[in-house]
C-alpha positions as MATLAB code, in Angstrom:
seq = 'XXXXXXXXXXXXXXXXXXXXXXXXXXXXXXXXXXXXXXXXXXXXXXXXXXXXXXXXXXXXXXXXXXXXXXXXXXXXXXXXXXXXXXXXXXXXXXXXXXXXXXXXXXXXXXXXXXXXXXXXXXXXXXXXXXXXXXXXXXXXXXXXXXXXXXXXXXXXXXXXXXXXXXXXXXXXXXXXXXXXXXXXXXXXXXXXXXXXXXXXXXXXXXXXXXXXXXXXXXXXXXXXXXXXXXXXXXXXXXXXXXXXXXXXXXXXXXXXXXXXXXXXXXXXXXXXXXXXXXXXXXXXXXXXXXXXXXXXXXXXXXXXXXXXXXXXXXXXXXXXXXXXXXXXXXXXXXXXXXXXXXXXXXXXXXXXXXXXXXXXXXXXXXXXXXXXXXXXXXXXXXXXXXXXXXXXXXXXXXXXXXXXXXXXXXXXXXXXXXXXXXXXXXXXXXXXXXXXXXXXXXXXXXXXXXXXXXXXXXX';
ca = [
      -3.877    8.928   -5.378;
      -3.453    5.107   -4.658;
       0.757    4.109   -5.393;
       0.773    0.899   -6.360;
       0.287    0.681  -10.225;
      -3.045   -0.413  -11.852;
      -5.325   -2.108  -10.905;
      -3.429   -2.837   -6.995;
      -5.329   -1.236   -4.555;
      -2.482   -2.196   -1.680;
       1.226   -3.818   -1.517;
       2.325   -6.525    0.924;
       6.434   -7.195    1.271;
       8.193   -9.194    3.996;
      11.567   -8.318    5.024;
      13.546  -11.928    6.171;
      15.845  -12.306    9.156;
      18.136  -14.898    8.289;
      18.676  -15.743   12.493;
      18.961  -19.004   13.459;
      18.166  -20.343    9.767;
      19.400  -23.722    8.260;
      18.975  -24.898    4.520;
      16.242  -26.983    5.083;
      13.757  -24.842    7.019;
      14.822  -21.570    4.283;
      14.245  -24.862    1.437;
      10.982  -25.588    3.160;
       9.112  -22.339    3.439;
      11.037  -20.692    0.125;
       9.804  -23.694   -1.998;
       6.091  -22.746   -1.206;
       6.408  -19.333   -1.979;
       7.599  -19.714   -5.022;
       5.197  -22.266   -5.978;
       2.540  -19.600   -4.850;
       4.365  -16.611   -6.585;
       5.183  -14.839   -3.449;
       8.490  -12.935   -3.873;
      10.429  -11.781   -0.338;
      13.478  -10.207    0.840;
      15.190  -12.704    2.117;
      18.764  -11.519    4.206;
      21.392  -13.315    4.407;
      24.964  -13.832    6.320;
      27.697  -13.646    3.728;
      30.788  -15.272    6.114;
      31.016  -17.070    9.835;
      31.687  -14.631   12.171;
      35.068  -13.270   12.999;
      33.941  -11.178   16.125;
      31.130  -11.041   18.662;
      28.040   -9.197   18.406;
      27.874   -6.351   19.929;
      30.667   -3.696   22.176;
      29.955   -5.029   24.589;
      29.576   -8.327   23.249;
      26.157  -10.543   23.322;
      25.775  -13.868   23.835;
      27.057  -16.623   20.993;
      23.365  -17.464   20.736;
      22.782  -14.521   18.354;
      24.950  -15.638   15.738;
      23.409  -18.711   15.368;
      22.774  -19.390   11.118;
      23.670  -20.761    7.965;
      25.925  -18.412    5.886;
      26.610  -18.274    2.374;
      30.115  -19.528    2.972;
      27.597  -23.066    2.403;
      28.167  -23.889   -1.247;
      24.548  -25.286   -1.043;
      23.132  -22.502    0.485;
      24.645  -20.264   -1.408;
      23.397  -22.376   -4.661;
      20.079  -22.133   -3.216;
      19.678  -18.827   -2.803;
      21.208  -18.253   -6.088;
      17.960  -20.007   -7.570;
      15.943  -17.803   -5.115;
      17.348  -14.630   -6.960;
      16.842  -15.934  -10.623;
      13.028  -16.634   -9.232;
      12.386  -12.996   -8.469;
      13.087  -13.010   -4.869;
      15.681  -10.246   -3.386;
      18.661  -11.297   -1.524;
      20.118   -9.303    0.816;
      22.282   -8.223    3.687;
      22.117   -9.192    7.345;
      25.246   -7.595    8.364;
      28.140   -9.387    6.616;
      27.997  -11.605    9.169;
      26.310  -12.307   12.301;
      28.934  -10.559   14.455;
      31.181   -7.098   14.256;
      32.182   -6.501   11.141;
      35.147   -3.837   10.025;
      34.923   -2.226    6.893;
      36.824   -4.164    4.958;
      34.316   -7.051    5.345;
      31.398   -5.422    4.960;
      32.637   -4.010    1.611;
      33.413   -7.615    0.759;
      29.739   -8.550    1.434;
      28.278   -6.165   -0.355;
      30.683   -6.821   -3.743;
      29.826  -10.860   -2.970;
      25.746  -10.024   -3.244;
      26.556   -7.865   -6.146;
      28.580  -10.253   -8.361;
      26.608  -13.419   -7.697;
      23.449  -12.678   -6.429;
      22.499   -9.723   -8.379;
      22.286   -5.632   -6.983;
      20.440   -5.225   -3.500;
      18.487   -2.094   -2.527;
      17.938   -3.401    0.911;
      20.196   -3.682    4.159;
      18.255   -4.854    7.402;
      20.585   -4.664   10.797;
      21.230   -7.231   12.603;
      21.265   -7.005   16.261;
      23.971   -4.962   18.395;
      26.622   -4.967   15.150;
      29.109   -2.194   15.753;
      29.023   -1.326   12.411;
      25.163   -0.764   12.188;
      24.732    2.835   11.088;
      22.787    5.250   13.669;
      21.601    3.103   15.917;
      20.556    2.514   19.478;
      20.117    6.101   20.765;
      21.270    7.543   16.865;
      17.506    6.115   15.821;
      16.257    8.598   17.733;
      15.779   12.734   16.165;
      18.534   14.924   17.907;
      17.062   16.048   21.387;
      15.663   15.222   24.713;
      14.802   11.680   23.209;
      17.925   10.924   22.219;
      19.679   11.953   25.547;
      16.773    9.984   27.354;
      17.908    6.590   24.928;
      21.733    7.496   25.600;
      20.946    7.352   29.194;
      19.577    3.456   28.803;
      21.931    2.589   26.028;
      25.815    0.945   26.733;
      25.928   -0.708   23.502;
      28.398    0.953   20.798;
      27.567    1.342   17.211;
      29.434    3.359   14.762;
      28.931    2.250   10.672;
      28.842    6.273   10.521;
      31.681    7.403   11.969;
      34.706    7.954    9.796;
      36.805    7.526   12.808;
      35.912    4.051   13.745;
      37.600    0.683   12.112;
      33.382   -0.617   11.624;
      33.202    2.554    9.059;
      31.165    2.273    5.880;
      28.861    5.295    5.582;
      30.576    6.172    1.654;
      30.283    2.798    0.761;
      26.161    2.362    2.291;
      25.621    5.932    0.576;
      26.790    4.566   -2.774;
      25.392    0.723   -2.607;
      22.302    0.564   -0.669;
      19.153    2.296   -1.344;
      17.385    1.608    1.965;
      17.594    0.283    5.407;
      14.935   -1.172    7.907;
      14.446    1.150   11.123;
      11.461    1.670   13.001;
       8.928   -1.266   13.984;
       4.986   -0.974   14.098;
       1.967   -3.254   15.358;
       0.092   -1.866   12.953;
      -0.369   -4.169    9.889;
      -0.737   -0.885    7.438;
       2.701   -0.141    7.781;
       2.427    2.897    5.540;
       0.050    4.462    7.602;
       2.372    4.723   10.821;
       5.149    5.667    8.352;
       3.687    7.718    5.299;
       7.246    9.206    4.118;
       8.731    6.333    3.688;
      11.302    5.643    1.967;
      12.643    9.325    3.661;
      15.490   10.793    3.534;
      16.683   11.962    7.663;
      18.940   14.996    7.163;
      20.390   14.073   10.671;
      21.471   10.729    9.450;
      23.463   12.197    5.920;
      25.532    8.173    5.245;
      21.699    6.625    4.647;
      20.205    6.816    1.531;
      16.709    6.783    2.822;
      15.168    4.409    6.307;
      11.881    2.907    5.792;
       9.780    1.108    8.740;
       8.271   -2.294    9.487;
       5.218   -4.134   10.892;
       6.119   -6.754   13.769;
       3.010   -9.460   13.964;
       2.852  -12.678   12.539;
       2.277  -14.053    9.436;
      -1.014  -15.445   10.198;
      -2.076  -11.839   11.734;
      -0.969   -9.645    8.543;
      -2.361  -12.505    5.620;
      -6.046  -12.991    7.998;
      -8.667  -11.900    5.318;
      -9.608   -9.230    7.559;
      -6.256   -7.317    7.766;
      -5.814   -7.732    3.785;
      -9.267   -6.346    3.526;
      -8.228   -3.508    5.311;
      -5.026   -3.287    3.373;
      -7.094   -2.613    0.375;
      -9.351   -0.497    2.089;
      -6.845    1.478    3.101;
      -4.312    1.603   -0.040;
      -1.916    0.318    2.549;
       1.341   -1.327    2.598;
       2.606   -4.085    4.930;
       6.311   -4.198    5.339;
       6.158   -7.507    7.492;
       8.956   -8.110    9.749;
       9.411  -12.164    9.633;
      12.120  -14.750   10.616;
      10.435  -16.717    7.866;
      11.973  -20.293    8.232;
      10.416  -20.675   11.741;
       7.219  -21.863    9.776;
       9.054  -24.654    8.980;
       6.862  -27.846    9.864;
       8.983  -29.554   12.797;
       8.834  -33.221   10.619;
      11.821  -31.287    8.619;
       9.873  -31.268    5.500;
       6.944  -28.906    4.331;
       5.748  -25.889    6.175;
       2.981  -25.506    9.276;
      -0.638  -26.324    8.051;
      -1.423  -22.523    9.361;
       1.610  -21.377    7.418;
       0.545  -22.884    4.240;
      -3.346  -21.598    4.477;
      -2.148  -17.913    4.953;
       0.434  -17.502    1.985;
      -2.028  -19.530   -0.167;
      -4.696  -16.835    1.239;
      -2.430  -13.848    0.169;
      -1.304  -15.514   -3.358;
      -5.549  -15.676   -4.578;
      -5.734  -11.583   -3.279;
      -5.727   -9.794   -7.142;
      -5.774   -6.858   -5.883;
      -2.732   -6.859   -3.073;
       0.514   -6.578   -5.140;
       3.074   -9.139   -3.043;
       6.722   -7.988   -4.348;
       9.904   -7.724   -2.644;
      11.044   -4.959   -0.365;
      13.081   -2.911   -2.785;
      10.211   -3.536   -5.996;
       7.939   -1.390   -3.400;
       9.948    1.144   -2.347;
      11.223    1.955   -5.700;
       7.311    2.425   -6.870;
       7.007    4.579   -3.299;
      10.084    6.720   -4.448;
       8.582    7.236   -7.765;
       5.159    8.235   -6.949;
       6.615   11.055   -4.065;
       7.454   13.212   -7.284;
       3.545   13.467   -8.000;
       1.947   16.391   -7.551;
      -1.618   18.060   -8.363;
      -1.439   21.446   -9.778;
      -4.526   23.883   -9.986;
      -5.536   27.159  -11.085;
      -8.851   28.208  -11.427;
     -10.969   25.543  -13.152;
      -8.092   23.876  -14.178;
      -5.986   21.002  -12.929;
      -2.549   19.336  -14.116;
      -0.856   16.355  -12.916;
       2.696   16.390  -12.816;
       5.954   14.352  -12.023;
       8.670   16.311  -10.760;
      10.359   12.691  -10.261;
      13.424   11.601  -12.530;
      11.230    8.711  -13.340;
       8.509    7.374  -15.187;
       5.652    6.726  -13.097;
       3.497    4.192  -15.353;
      -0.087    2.713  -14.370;
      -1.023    5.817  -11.772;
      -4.058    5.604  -10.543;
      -6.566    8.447   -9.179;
      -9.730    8.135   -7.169;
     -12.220   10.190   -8.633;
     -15.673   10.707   -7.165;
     -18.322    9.471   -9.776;
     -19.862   12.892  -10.488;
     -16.594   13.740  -12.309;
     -15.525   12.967  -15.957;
     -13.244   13.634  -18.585;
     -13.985   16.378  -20.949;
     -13.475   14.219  -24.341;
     -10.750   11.833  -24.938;
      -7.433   11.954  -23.358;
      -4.751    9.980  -24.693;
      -3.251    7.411  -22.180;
      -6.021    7.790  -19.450;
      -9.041    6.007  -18.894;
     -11.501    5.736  -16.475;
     -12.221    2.212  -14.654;
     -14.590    2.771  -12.170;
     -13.917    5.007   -9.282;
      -9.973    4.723  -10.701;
      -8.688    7.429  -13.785;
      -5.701    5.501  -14.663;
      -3.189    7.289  -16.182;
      -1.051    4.723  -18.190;
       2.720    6.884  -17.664;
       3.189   10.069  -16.532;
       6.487   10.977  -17.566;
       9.457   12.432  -15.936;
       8.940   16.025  -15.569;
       5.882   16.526  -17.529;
       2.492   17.775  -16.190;
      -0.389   16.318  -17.963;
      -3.788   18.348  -17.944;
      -6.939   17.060  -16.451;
      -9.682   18.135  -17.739;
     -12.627   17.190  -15.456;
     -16.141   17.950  -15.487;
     -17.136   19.400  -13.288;
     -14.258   20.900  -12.120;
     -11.917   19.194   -9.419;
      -9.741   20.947   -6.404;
      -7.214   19.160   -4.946;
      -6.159   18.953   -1.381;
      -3.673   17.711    0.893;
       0.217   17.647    0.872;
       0.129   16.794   -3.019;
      -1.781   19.784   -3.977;
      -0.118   23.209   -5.515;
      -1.419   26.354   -6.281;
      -0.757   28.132   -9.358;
      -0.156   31.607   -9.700;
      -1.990   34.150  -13.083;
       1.151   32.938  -14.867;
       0.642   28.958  -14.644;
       3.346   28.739  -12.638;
       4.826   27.144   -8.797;
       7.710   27.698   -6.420;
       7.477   25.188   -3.521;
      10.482   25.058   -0.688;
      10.976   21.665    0.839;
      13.504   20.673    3.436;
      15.434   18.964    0.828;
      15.053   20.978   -1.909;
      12.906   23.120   -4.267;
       9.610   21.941   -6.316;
       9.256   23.634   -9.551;
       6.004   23.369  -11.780;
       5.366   25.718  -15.475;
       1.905   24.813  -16.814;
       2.319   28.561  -18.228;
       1.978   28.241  -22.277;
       5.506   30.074  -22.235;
       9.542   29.068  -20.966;
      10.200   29.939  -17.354;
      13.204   30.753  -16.391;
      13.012   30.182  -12.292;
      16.410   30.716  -12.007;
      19.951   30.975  -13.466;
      20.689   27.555  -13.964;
      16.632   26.632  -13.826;
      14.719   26.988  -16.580;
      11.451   25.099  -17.440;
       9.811   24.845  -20.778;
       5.909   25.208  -21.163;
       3.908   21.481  -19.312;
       7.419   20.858  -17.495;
       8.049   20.084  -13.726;
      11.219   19.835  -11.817;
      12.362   18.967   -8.195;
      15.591   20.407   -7.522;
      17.572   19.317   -4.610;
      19.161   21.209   -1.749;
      23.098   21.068   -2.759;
      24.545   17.552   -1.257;
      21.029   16.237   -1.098;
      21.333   14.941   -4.469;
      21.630   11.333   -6.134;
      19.839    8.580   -4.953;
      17.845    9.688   -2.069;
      13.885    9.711   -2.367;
      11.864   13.234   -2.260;
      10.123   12.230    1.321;
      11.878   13.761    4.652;
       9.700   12.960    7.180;
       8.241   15.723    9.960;
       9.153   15.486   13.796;
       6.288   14.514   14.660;
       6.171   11.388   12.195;
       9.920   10.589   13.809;
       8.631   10.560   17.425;
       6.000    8.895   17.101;
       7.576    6.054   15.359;
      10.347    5.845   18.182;
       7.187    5.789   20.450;
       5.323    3.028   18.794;
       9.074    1.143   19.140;
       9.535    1.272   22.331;
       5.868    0.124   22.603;
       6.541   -3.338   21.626;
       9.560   -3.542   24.044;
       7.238   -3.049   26.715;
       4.897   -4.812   25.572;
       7.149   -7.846   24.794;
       8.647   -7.177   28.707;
       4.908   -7.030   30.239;
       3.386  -10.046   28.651;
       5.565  -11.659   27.075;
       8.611  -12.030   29.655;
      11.363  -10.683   27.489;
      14.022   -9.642   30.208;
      15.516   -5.337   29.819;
      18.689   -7.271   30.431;
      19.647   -8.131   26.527;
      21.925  -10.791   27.795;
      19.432  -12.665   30.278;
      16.469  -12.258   27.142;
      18.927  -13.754   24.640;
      20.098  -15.950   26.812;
      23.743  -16.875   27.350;
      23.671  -20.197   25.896;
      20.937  -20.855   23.469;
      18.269  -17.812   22.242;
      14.994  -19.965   22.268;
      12.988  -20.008   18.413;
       9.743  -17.412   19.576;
       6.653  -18.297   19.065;
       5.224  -16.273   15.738;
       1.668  -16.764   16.931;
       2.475  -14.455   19.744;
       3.905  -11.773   17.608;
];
């Protein structure tokens, strides 16, 4: 299966930091993009600080930015939203923030500049949800971070005056965690957007790619996004491109986002746009049994324009209302909420992989997931699976665990996909420390006076 809809063959999406940004370097790089049709999550600072960064606190440097307490910034990014592009949280502002103002935030975003699916962290905020050593699963990892760690961060704890776990469960749909070098951000993190069990106040965590720009839109890493059906979640502070004149962007800047606009086949959406379509396609599922073979959606949405690779020797056995065959691609216009759709191949196709069920004499599938149950009836008769489950002929249903409900996606991710992330993580720390000369001291590598603007081409 390829997720992104027909004809994509891979997604692109850059998530914003608003650090250190003014109106006229956001103006400058914002005004290309959407001259190019390149839509980004761009965060934002709602209010000036009212509190350092950090417990214990960071340097003033970190709160450098324009907020949207600017009534031309605020205008601006206004005209942003109407344009497609997704505004969204840094933090409420750029230092601690207690509940009341993060709730404040949130309802500002909401009211003016439209609903948000997206929260990104900023820095050492004490009300950042599971962080420092809290990124890591429960173990010896976690005790090993805890160890290194003397910043405090509690957005989960009831307890604590930075509290808003009820309010992120019911208003934000995802949040930025791990970082990657690799530029196929997908493939280092293939459950995102998941849903940690150990982390209950977040909807669902998805990761990011830390390189530049000009690294992630070179024709040979979108090539390899296609190739791959990959997704780049690019980690930017976008108004660094910013030409230094004040006006206009970098030369380099320019040749790279015109290089991604002309790629048909890389969909370039905001953050939220591709982790909804993620979220949606996690509900498909391949059903066999025998010689035959369903697709379903145990989702509670639509999935339209799903594509399937097919190898050429296979074909459909007469015509098949609302899939067609383009190439190596069977695109299946919608597949509908809870509805299996038959396939009928020839010759016959057997699935594999994590998307592929079983059926037992009966046309029927009981699958037990960490968060819930997968139920599939391709039977020609009802099903009842359970007392309050019962499935009519061509239905499919995922049922959660009770409490896992609502919002969250279908994807929890395995141990192994956890560690490894933290691993690739604190790769770039040491990397950053060995060759780059970022300082394990946070205060001497932010600097107590001024934070100096990094070099992207380094990233």
């Amino acid at each position: 299966m390829i997720w992104p809809p027909f004809p994509y063959r891979a997604g692109f999406c850059i998530t914003d930091d608003t650090d250190a940004a003014t109106l006229e370097s956001v103006r400058a790089v914002y005004d290309l993009l959407a001259a190019l049709g390149l839509r980004a999550s761009k965060t934002v600072w709602a209010f000036t600080p009212a509190e350092p960064c950090g417990i214990p606190a960071l340097p003033p440097s970190i709160q450098r930015g324009i907020t949207l307490e600017d009534p031309a910034y605020l205008d601006y990014c206004l005209g942003l939203s109407e344009r497609g592009f997704e505004i969204c949280l840094h933090g409420a502002s750029a230092g601690n923030n207690v509940r009341d103002r993060t709730v404040r935030a949130l309802d500002l975003l909401e009211h003016r500049l439209g609903f948000t699916g997206t929260y990104i962290c900023h820095a050492k905020n004490a009300e950042n949800p599971y962080w420092h050593e809290k990124v890591a699963p429960a173990g010896p990892a976690r005790d090993v971070l805890k160890l290194a760690s003397r910043y405090q961060c509690s957005g989960e704890d009831p307890k604590s005056p930075y509290f808003w776990g009820d309010v992120c469960l019911a208003k934000v749909r995802h949040i930025r965690l791990f970082r990657t070098r690799n530029v196929n951000t997908l493939a280092e993190n293939p459950s995102m957007p998941y849903f940690d069990p150990e982390k209950p106040w977040v909807t669902s965590w998805f990761g990011a790619t830390k390189r530049s720009f000009l690294d992630a839109a070179a024709s040979a890493s979108l090539d390899r996004l296609a190739r791959e059906h990959g997704l780049c979640v690019l980690y930017q502070y976008l108004h660094r491109y910013a030409a230094a004149a004040g006006s206009g962007v970098q030369p380099e800047f320019r040749a790279a986002a015109e290089r991604l606009a002309a790629r048909a086949d890389i969909r370039v959406d905001t953050t939220s746009a591709h982790m909804e379509r993620l979220r949606r396609v996690q509900g498909v599922i391949l059903a066999h049994r025998g010689r035959d073979l369903w697709i379903g959606n145990a989702g509670a949405a639509d999935v339209p324009d799903l594509q399937l690779v097919v190898a050429p020797a296979h074909r459909l056995r007469g015509e098949t209302p609302g899939i067609e065959r383009a190439g190596d691609v069977m695109r299946i216009r919608n597949l509908p909420a809870g509805r299996m759709l038959p396939l009928a191949l020839e010759p016959p196709a057997g699935p594999h992989g994590p998307r592929a069920v079983e059926l037992d004499s009966a046309g029927r599938a009981r699958q037990t997931r960490k968060n819930g149950e997968l139920l599939m009836n391709a039977g020609a008769a009802p099903w009842q699976a359970s007392e309050t489950q019962r499935l009519a002929p061509g239905e499919c249903r995922f049922v959660p665990t009770p409490g896992m409900g609502g919002p969250r996606p279908m994807s929890t991710p395995s141990a192994t996909e956890l560690h490894l992330l933290l691993l690739g993580q604190l790769a770039i720390i040491a990397r950053e420390i060995a060759f780059k000369g970022r300082s394990m001291d946070t205060r001497r590598f932010l600097g107590a006076e001024a934070i100096p603007l990094e070099d992207h081409s380094n990233w």
